[in-house]
N, C-alpha and C positions, 0 to 999 in steps of 0.2 A: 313381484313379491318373493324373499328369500324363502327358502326353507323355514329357517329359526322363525321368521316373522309369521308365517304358516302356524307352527308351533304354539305360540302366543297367543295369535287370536285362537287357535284352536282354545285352551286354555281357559283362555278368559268366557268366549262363548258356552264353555259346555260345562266346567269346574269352577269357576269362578262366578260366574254368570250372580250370583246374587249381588255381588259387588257393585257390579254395572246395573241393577236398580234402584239401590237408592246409595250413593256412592260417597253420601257426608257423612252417614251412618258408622258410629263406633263398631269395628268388626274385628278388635284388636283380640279379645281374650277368646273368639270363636276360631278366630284365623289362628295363632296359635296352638290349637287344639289339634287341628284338622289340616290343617296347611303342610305340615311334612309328610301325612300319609296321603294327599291329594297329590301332589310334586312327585312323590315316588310311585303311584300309579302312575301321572301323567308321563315323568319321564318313560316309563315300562310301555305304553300304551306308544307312545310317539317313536321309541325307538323301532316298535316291528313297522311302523308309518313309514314308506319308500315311496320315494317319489321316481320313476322309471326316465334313469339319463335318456337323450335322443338317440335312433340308432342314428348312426355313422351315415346312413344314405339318406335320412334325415333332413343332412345342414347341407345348404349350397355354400363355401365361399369363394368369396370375388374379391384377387387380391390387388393393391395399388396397382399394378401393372396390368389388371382388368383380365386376369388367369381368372378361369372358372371351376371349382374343384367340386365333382359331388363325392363325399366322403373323402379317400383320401387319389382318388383318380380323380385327373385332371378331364375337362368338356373340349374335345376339339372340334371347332368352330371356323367355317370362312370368316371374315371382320364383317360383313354383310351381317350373315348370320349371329352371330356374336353381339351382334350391338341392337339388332330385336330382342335377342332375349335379355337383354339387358335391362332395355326400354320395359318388359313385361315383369322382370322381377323391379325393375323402382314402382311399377305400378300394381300393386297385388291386388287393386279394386276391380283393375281388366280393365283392357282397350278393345270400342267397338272399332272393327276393321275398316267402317265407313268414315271414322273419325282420327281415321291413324296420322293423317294431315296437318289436325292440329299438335302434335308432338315431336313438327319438325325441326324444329332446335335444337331440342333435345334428344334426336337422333343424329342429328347434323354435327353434334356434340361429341354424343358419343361414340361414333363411326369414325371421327376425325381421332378420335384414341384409339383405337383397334386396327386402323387401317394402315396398310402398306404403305400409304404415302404420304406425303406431304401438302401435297399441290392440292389448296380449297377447288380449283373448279374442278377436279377429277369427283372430289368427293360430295361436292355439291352434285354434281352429276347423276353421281352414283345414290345419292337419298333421293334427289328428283324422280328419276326412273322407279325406286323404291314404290314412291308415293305414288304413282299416275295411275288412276283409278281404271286406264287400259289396258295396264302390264300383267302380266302373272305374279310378278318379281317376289311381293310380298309374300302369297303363298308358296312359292317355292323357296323362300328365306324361314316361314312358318315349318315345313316339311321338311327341312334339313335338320333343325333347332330339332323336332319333335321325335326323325329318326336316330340324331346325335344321343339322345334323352333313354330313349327307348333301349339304344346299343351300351349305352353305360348301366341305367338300372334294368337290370336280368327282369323284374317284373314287370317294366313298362308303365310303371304307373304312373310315370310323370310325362305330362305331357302339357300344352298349349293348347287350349279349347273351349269350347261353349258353343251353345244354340246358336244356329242362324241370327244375324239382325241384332244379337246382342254381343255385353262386353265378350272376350276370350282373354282368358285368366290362366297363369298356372296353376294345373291342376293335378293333385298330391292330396291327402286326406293330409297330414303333419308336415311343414317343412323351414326350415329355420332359415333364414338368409344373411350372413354375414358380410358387410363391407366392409374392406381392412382399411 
């Protein structure tokens, strides 16, 4: 919803409001009356109304070339790493770590973009090992992403996480995500 659109329902909810009850109703020579001093509050009233832009550490974007910017610094990232947090910003519901198995296509996807190479068995490889429920790999792909995060935002506040046994979500109170 835009601003102005805000405005409006603002308007009609809280100033207009009789209209929106019985709406067949002649309201022509009341609205008239009352209609330019209502509008010139309203505008007075709406104007101090401020809607606070996002700060700058805010927006993550991720540009066609799968660059990762938070604010206007760039995320430097292994392609390993890079293509989990990828995987966890397409997913803002959260992936359990038990279930990361079933998102291998789409890691397999998107590791074959990020990555130094070309050659599918290398990079099959390299998400297999990812996924095998014996490795470390993941969390140590989790723990880079989370130190990468932590060394760009001064407060740390962003990071990859959740309880045990359940999903692990980015985690930010506010954060916008752009794909270009």
């Amino acid at each position: 919803m835009t601003y102005n659109s805000q405005l409006v329902l603002y308007y009609f909810l809280h100033i207009a409001g009789d209209c929106l009850l019985s709406p067949h109703a002649d309201y022509s020579a009341v609205a008239e009356e009352t209609e330019a001093e209502e509008v010139a509050q309203f505008v007075q009233a709406a104007s101090a109304f401020q809607i606070p832009p996002p700060a700058p550490r805010d927006i993550i974007r991720i540009t066609r070339a799968y660059r990762i910017f938070i604010g206007r610094e760039e995320l430097k990232l292994r392609p390993m790493s890079k293509a989990v947090l990828l995987l966890f910003l397409r997913h803002p519901e959260g992936i359990a770590l038990k279930d990361i198995g079933d998102y291998k296509e789409e890691l397999t996807r998107l590791y074959s973009r990020v990555a130094r190479t070309d050659d599918p068995g290398k990079i099959s490889r390299s998400v297999a090992r990812l996924l095998d429920i014996f490795s470390n790999e993941l969390n140590v792909n989790l723990s880079r992403v989370n130190a990468a995060l932590s060394a760009l935002e001064k407060e740390g506040k962003m990071h990859i996480d959740g309880p045990a046994g359940s999903p692990k979500t980015l985690k930010k109170v506010r954060v916008i995500v752009i794909w270009e």
